[in-house]
N, C-alpha and C positions, 0 to 999 in steps of 0.2 A: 450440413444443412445448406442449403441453395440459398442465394440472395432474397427470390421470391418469399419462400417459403417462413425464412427468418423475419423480412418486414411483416408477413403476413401475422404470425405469433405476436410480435410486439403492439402490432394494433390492438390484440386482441386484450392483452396484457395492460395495457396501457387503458381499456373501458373497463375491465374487470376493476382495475385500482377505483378509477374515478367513480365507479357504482357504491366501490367500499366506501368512498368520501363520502358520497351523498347519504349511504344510509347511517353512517356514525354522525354527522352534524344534525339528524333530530329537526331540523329546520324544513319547513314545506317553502319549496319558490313560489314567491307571484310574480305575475305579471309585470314585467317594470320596474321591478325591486330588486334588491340581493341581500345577503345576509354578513356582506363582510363589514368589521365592525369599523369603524372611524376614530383614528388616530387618539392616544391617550394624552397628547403633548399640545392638545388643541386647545385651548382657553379663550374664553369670551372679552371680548373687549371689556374693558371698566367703564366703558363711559358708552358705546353705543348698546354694548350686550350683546354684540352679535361676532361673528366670528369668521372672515377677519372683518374689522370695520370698510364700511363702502359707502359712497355716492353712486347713485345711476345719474345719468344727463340724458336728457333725449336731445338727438339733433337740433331741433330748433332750438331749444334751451342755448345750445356750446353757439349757434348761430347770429344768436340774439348777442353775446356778449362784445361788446365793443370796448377801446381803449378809455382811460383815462380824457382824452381829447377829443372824447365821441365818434373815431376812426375804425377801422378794421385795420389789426394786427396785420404786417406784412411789408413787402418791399421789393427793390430788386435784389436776388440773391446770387451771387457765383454759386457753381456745383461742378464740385469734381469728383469722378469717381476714383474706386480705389483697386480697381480690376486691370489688368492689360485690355484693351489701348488705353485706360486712362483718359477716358473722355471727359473734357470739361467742354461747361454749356452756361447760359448765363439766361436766368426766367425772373417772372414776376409773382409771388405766391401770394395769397391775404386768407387769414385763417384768423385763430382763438390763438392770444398768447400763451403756452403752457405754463411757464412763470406766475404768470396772472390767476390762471385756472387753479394750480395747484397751490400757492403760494399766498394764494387772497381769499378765492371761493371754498376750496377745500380743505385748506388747510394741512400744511404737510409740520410732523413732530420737529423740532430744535436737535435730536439725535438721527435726522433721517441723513443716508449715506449716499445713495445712489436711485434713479425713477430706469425702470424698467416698462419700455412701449411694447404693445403685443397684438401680432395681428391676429386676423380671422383665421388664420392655417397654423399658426401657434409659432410664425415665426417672430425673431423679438429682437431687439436691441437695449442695451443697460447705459442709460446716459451718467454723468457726473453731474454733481450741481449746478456747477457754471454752463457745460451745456445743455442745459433742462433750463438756463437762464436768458443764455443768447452766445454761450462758447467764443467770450472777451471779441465778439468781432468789432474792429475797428469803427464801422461807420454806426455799429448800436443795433442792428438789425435782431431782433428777437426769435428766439427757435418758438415755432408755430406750428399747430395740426392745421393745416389747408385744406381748403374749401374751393379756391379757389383760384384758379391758375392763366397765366399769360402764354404766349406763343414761347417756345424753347427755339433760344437762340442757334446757328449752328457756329461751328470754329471758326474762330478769327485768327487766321492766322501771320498779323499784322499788329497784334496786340503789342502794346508797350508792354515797360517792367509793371511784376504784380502791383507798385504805389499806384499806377495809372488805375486801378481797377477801380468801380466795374467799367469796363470798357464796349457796350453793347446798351446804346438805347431802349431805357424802359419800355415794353409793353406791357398795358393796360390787363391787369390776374380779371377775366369777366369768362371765363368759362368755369363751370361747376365741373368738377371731378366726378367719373362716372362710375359705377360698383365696381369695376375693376380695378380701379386704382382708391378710390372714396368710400364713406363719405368724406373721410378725414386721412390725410396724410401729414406725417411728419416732416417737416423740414428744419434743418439745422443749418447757421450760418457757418462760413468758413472761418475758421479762427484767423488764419492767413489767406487771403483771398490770390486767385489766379491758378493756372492749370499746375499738375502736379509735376514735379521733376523731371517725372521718368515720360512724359507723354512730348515724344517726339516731333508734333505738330509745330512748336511755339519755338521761337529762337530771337533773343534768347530764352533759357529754359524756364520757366514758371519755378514759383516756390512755393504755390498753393497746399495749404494742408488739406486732405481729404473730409467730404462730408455726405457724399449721395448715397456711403455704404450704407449708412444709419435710416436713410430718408424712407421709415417704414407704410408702406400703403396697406390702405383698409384699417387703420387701426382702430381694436376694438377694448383695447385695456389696457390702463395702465397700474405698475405694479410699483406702491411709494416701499421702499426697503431702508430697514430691515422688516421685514416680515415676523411673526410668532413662527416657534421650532413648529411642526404639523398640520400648518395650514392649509387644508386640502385646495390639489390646482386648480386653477380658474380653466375653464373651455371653454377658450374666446368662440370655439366655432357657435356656441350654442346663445351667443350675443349676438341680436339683428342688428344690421347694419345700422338704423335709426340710433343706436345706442353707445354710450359711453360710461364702462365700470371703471370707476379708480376705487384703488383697496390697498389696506395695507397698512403703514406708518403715520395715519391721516386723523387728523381733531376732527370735532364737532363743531361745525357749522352749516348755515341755515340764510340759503337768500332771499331775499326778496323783491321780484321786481315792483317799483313803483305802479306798474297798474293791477298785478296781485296783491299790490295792500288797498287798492281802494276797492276791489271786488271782494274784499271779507265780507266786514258789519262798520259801515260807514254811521259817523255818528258826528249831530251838527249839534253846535253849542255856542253860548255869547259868551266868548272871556274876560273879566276885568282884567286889567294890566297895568300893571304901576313899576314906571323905572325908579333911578338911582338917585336923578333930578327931580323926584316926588312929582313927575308927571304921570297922569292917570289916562285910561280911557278903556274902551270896551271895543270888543273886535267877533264877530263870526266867522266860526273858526268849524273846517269840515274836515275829518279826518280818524280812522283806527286808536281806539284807546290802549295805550302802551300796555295795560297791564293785561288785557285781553289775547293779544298779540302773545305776551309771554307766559300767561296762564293757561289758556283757552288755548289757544292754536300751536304753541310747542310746548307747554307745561317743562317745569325746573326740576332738577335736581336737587335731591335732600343740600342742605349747605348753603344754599343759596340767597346773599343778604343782600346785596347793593345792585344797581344798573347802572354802568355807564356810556352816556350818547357822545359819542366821538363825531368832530364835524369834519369836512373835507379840507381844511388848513390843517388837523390834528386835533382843532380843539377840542377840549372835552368838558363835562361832568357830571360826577356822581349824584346820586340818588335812591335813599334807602329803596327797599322792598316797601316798607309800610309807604312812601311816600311815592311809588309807584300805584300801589293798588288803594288806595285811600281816596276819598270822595270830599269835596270842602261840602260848606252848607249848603250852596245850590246843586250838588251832587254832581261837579264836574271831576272830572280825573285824567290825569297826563294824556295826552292826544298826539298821535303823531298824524301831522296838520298838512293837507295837500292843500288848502284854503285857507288865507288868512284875510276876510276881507276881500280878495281875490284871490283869483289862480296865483299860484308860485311861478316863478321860473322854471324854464327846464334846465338851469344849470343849479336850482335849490330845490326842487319838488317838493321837497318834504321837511319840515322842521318839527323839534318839539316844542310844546306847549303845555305850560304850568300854570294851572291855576291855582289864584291867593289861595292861600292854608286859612289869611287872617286879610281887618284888612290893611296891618301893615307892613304885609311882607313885598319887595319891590321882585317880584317874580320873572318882571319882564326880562331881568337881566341872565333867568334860569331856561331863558327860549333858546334853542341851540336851532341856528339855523345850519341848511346843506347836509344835513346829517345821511351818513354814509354810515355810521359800524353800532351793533348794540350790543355791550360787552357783559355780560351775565354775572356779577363775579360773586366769590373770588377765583380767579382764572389760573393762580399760580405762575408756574415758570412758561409754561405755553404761550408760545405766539401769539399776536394778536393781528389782526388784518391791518394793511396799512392804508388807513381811509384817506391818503393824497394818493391815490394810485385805482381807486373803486370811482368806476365811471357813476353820471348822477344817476341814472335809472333805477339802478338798483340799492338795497340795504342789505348789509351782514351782520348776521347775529352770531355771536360767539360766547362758550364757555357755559355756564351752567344750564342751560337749555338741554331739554331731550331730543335724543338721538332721531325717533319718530321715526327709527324703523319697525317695519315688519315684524308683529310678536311671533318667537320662537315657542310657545305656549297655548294650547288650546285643550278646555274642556268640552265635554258633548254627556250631557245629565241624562239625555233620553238615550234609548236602543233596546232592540229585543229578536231572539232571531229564533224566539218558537212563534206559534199559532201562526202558521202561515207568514210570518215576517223574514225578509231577507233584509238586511242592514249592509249598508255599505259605508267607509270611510276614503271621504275622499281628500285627495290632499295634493297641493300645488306648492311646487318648489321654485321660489323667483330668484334664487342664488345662479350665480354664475358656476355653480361647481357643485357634486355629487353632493347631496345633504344627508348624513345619517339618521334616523328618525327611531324615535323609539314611542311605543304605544304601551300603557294599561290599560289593562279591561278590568273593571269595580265589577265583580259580577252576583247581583243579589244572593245570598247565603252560599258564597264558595272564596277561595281565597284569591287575590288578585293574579290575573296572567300577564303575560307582558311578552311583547313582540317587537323584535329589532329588523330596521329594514333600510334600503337606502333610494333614494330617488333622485333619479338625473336630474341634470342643472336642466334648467328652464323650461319643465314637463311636469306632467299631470297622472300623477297614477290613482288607481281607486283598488279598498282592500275590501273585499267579503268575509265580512265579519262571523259569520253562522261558519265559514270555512279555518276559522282560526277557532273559536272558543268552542263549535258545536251548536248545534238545535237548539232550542227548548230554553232558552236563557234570558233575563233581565239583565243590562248591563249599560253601565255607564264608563267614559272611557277620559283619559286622558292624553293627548298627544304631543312631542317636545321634540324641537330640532336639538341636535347636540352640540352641546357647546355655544348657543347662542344662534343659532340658524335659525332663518325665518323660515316661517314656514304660513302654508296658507290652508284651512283644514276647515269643511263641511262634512257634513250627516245625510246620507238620504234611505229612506225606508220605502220598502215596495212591503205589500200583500194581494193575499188573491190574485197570484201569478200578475203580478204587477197592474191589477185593476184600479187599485189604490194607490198613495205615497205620500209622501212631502220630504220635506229637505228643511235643515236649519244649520245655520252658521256654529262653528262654536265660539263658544265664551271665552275670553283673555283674561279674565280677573274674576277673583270671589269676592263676593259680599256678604256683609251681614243681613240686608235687606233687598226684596224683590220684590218687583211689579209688573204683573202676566192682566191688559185690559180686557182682554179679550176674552172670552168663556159663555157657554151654551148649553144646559140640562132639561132643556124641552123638545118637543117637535122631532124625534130623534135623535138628537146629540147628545155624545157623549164629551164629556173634559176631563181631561186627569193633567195632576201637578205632580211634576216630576222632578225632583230632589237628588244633590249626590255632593258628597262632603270627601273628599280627598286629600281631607287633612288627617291628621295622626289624633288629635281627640275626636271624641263625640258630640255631637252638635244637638240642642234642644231648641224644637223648630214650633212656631207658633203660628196657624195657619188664620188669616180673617178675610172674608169676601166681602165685596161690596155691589150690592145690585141697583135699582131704578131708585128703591126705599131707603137705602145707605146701607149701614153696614151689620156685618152677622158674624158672630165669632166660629169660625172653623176648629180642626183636631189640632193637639198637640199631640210631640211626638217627638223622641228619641234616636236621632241618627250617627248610628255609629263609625267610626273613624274608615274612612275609605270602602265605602258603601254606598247606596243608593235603594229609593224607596218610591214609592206610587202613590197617587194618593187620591182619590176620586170624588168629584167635588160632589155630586148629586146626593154624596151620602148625609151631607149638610144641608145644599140647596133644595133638594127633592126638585121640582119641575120648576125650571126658571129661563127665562129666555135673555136675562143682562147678568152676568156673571164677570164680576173681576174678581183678582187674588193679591193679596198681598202676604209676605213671606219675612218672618223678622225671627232671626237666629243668632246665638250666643257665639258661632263659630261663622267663619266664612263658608259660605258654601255654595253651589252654583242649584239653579230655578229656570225650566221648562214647562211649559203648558204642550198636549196630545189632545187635539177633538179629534172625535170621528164622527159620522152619521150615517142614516139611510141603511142600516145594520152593518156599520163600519163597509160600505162600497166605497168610502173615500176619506180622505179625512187631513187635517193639518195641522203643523206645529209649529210654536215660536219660543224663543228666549225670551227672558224676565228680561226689565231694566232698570237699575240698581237706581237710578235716580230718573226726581224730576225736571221739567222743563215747561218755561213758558212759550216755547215756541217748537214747533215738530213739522217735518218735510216728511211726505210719502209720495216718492218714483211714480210709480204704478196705480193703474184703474183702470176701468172699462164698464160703459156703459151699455152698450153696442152689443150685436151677434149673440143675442141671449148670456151675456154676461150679466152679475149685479154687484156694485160696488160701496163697503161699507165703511164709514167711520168711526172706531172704536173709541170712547173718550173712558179716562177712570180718571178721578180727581180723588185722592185718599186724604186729603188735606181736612183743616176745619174749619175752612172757609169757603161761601160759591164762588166760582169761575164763572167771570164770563169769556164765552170763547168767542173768537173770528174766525169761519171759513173761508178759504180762499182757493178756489179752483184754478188749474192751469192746462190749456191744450194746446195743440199743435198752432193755432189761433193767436191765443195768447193769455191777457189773464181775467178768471170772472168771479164777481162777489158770490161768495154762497151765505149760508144762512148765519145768523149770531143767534146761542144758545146760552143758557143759564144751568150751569153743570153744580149740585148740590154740593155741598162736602159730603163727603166718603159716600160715593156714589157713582154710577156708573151709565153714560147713556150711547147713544148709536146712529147715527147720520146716515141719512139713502142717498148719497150720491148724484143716483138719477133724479132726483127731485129737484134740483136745479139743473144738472146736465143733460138731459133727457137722454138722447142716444149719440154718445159719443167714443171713439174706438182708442182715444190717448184721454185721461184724467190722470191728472198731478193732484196734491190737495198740501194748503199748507196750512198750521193752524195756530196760532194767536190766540194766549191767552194770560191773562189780567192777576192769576195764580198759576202757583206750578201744578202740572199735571203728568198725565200719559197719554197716550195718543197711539194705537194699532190701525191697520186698515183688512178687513178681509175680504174676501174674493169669492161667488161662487158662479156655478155656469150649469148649461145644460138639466134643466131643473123639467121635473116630473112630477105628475102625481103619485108616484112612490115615493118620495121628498127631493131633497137636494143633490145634484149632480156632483160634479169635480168642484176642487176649492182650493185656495191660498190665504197663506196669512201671513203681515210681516208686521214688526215694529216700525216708527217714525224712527228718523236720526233728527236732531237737534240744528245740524247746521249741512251747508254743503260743503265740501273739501276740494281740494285738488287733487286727490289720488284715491283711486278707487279697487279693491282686488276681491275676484272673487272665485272660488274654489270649485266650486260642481257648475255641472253642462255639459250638453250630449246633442248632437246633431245625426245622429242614425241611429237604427233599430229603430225607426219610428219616435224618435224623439224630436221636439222642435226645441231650440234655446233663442229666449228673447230678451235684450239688453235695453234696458228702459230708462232715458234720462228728464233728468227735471231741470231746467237752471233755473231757480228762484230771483235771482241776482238783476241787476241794470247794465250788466253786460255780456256781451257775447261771448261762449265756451267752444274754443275749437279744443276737441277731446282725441286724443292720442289713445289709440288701444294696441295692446299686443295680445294675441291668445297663446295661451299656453297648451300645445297638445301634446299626446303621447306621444309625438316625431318632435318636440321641439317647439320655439318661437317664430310665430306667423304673425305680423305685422300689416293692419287695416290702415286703410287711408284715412287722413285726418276726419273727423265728424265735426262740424257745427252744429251746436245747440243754442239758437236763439236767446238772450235774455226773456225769462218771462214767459218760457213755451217747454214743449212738452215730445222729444225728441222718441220712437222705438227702431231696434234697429233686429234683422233675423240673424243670429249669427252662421247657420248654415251658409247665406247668401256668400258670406266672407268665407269660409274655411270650407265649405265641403262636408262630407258626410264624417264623423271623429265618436267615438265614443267617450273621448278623455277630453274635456277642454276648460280650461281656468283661465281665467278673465283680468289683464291688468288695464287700467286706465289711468292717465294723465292729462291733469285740463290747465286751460290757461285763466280760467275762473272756477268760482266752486260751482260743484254741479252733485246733485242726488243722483247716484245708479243704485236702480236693484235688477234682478236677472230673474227671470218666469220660463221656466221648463215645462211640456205639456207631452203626451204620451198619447198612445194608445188613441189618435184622433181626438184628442181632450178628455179621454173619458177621467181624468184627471193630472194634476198640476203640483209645483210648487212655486218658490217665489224665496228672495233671499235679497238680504239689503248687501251682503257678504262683511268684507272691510274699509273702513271709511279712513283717507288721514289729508293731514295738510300738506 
């Protein structure tokens, strides 16, 4: 047989095998996915749950950090290479201390061995402790990621002995490193400073030890080692330059800069104070309530007794938990205080403040001024930040605090992929590295399915769900990264070749209780409450509405273990145009509300909310372009509410109305009735009881009824990190990112999109304190069919995301995920 003929056969040979593959593994490909399964030696961190544990930094975050002395990291450095000729050159670098970075903010394990720096092309260097410290050099100089670089000396070749070194007058590091070499580069001191042996320039010979081989550019991650056996790789290529992953052998800790604690929930209070010398007085005191901070905004880990406030000398002390979260009789509680009386120093910003228990306790002496570290305990043998070395700006929280990463866990209670429904699962993977994923489908009277898939680091895939289970189905689903991976996971439903749809977020947690404000059984509309229990027993679910008149007892009902059910409210309500739900069940289980109207030409869906609040933020409005914009209140409580309206636009901020909300009762806000015609409406609401609070959306409206429509739940507070999972900029689709800042200060907001090629990174956005920011994301990214949404602010800020189709002939709207 001929050469030709022979490679010819082997090809042939070689599709025939691989057709036999495909059709023995039983598995259909999608788009974006694969089916190969993910490492069995993988295990989730214990303490963050995800796998491996990680910090993201964004640039300005690692930019913002400065030294202990209020400096930028940096100096003049010798560098020699370690290549023939052996060039040595002598510069001025100023960066982030890695030391500092890893050692104080991140936190590296008491058994960590080696840091491994890794660029954008995957090439790498494995540093040792000492030079991940400053590699013993004589004059103290620190190994730095630079930023920032002086003019490069050329040879001197007049140089005294290495002791002379450095032998080349400083120039001033004032150029930024450009994406070819930045944003961040490594540099490492020379342990022995001066040209190397063998570089024949220098006489006599230098005794310089090498360090420019190491001096990695572009780096986009570092790796603390040892690592877990199966850690799947990082792909630095798929980190934007803005970014910095550390992963690996790294604790749990949590900073804070000094003007992100006063953009929480500032809170002003008179404290009495009595010292040691039984002198007394009162002081106005402004500042973050310690247990809020530790409840509310990082929430603890089971275990969790004591706190203690470490000051910038070292000092410290403890403080039970009850004596954290505990109120004296004028309802004051631990304050960490930017305001005592006056502003602080900026070399003490911030101190704690204890008010009397009694009133003979001398408290004054429990104020820890300059406070730098807040230690969660009990901590155990793990490290602790070493708060003489934490510059003032910022605070580190350490030890029983949560992780407040990205949940690896997401329910979706609604789906159905007969009567004209197409179902889609979308899902956004913000991992540095391929995420295994696995899916059940609960599918009403058939036994559960389940689908295993993977999705590239920092991309956006979407599954067709009618293309996995088939037509004709009810089905509720569950989604899980393995082993701990986060993962980002929406819903969107199309019918009537996509004349209709909506979209909702899924669920992170089950509850026993749920609360759906929003609901509609006249004029057209239809509501259905949608149920699914993905537990191993059966759940007995007790259904009760609450309308204009209060409250009406709904069906009971039997829900079996890893199932899902429907449940139609009209069959209660008959014709009702105020309709809420509340949902109370013996089992955990997850609660969706489904309208349609207009003979289902359109229609929207929201999640339950397991709990109340007296205060609630809603992104999005419009008053404008034949839009109408509504306020949903339900108060299931036994007491009236009185509520505050309070509008926000591009403007700024305007009173709206004060209502008088029943107990167990349910009423509805027009928007335009103070806004008249406005194209940005925020809404925030204040209330006196706890409640619930929806907003919903309709547009395009006819004498056939109601056009297109949205609905979303209120969040409680704004955050600093924002993500969210569905968005589409072509096939005629528009996606619009809507923010709120409720706050008294200014939110420059960081966003990366996630698409199906990868991370595309927008230019910073300002959101105004007080105003009411939309942005196209088209404008950014281009036409995308896949795109997931992360955000990063330097105050807290409400995002929700508004998707529109078909020239609006409908919508949805999505708050996605909210964190600190």
């Amino acid at each position: 047989m001929v050469r030709k003929e022979w490679e010819s056969l082997k090809k042939r040979l070689i599709m025939f095998l691989a057709v036999l593959l495909f059709i023995s593994s039983g598995i259909a490909f999608l788009a974006g996915t694969s089916s190969k399964p993910a490492s069995a030696d993988v295990k989730a961190d214990a303490v963050s749950g995800a796998s491996p544990n990680y910090r993201t930094f964004k640039e300005h975050e690692l930019k913002s950090i400065r030294n202990v002395a209020g400096g930028v990291e940096g100096g003049h450095y010798t560098c020699s290479k370690n290549s023939d000729p052996f060039t040595y050159f002598e510069q001025d670098w100023s960066g982030v201390g890695l030391s500092y970075l890893l050692e104080q903010e991140v936190g590296i394990k008491a058994d960590t061995t080696a840091i491994k720096i890794i660029a954008d092309d995957n090439y790498s260097v494995t540093l040792t402790l000492d030079e991940m410290r400053g590699n013993s050099n004589a004059r103290g100089l620190k190994t730095i990621l630079a930023y920032l670089k002086g003019a490069q000396s050329a040879d001197n070749p007049n140089a005294p002995n290495p002791i002379g070194a450095p032998w080349v007058a400083p120039v001033a590091a004032d150029q930024t490193l450009t994406d070819s070499e930045g944003p961040f580069r490594l540099v490492i001191p020379q342990q022995v400073e001066g040209p190397d042996p063998r570089n024949t320039v220098y006489s006599p010979a230098g005794t310089g030890t090498p360090n420019w081989n190491k001096a990695v550019q572009r780096v986009r991650a570092i790796e603390v080692q040892p690592t877990s056996t199966g850690v799947p790789p990082i792909d630095p290529a798929s980190i934007p330059a803005g970014e910095l992953v550390v992963y690996g052998n790294i604790l749990n800790r949590h900073t804070f800069t000094v003007d992100q604690l006063k953009s929480i929930e500032p809170f002003t209070g008179t404290y009495h104070w009595k010292n040691k010398s039984a002198v007394e007085g009162d002081s106005v005191c402004t500042g973050l309530q310690l247990d809020y901070l530790i409840d509310e905004v990082l929430g603890t880990q089971a275990g969790a007794t004591d706190v203690k406030l470490i000051a910038s000398d070292a000092y410290s002390k403890s403080f039970t938990m009850n004596e954290v979260r505990a109120a004296n009789a004028n309802g004051l509680k631990m304050l960490l205080a930017w305001y005592i009386d006056a502003d602080l120093t900026a070399d003490g910003p911030i101190e704690s403040v204890k008010p009397q228990a009694d009133a003979a306790e001398t408290n004054k002496s429990k104020w820890i001024r300059n406070l730098r570290v807040i230690e969660v305990d009990p901590i155990g043998t793990d490290p602790v930040p070493d708060a003489t070395l934490i510059p003032s700006d910022r605070i580190i929280v350490c030890g029983k605090a949560d992780a407040g990463n990205v949940p690896n866990e997401w329910y979706l209670a609604e789906g159905c992929t007969g009567f004209g429904f197409e179902e889609w699962i979308l899902i956004g993977n913000p991992n540095s590295w391929k995420t295994h994923v696995l899916i059940d489908y609960m599918i009403e009277g058939a036994a559960v399915q389940t689908q295993e898939l993977e999705v590239d680091p920092r991309s956006r895939t979407s599954i067709r769900v009618n293309s996995v289970i088939g037509d004709g189905k009810n089905v509720s689903a569950r989604v899980e990264g393995y082993h701990g991976d986060s993962l980002l996971v929406e819903r969107a439903m199309y019918w009537n070749n996509k004349q209709g749809g909506h979209c909702a977020s899924g669920v992170t947690s089950l509850s026993n209780q749920w609360y759906l404000a929003e609901g509609c059984t006249a004029g057209g509309f239809e509501t259905w409450v949608l149920l699914q229990n993905p537990g191993d027993t059966a759940a007995n679910v007790n259904i009760t509405y609450m309308n204009k008149d209060g409250e009406k007892a709904g069906p009971a009902l039997s829900l079996p273990a890893k199932s899902r059910t429907t449940i139609n409210a009209a069959s209660t309500m008959g014709s009702d145009w105020n309709v809420s739900t509340k949902i109370d069940s013996d089992q955990p289980i997850i609660a969706e509300r489904a309208m349609y109207w207009n003979d289902k030409r359109a229609g929207h869906d929201g999640t339950g909310v397991s709990s109340l609040s007296n205060q609630w933020y809603l992104a999005e409005g419009c008053t404008a372009g034949g839009f109408e914009t509504w306020v949903l209140l339900q108060n299931p409580g036994d007491a009236a509410a009185n509520v505050n309206i309070t509008y926000m636009n591009a403007d700024g901020v305007k009173a709206g109305p004060t209502v008088t909300l029943p107990a167990k009762s349910r009423t509805t806000i027009n928007a335009a009735d103070i806004m008249g015609n406005d194209w940005n409406v925020s809404t925030k609401i204040d209330s006196d009881q706890p409640i619930i609070a929806e907003r919903a959306m309709y547009w395009d409206n006819t004498a056939s009824g109601k056009g297109g429509g949205h609905c979303e739940n209120g969040v409680t507070h704004g955050k600093f990190r924002s993500f969210l999972a569905e968005g589409c900029t072509a096939g005629g689709f528009e996606t619009w990112a809507l923010f709120q800042n409720p706050g008294n200060m200014d939110a420059t907001v960081y966003i990366t999109y996630l698409t199906g090629d990868g991370a595309v990174e927008r230019e910073p956005l300002l959101v105004p304190a007080g105003k009411r920011v939309s942005i196209s994301e088209k404008n950014d990214i281009g036409e995308t069919y896949d795109v997931s949404f992360q955000a990063t602010s330097t105050a807290p800020v409400v995002i929700e995301r508004a998707v529109y189709w078909n020239n609006k002939l409908d919508g949805s709207c999505s708050q996605g995920l909210a964190a600190w």
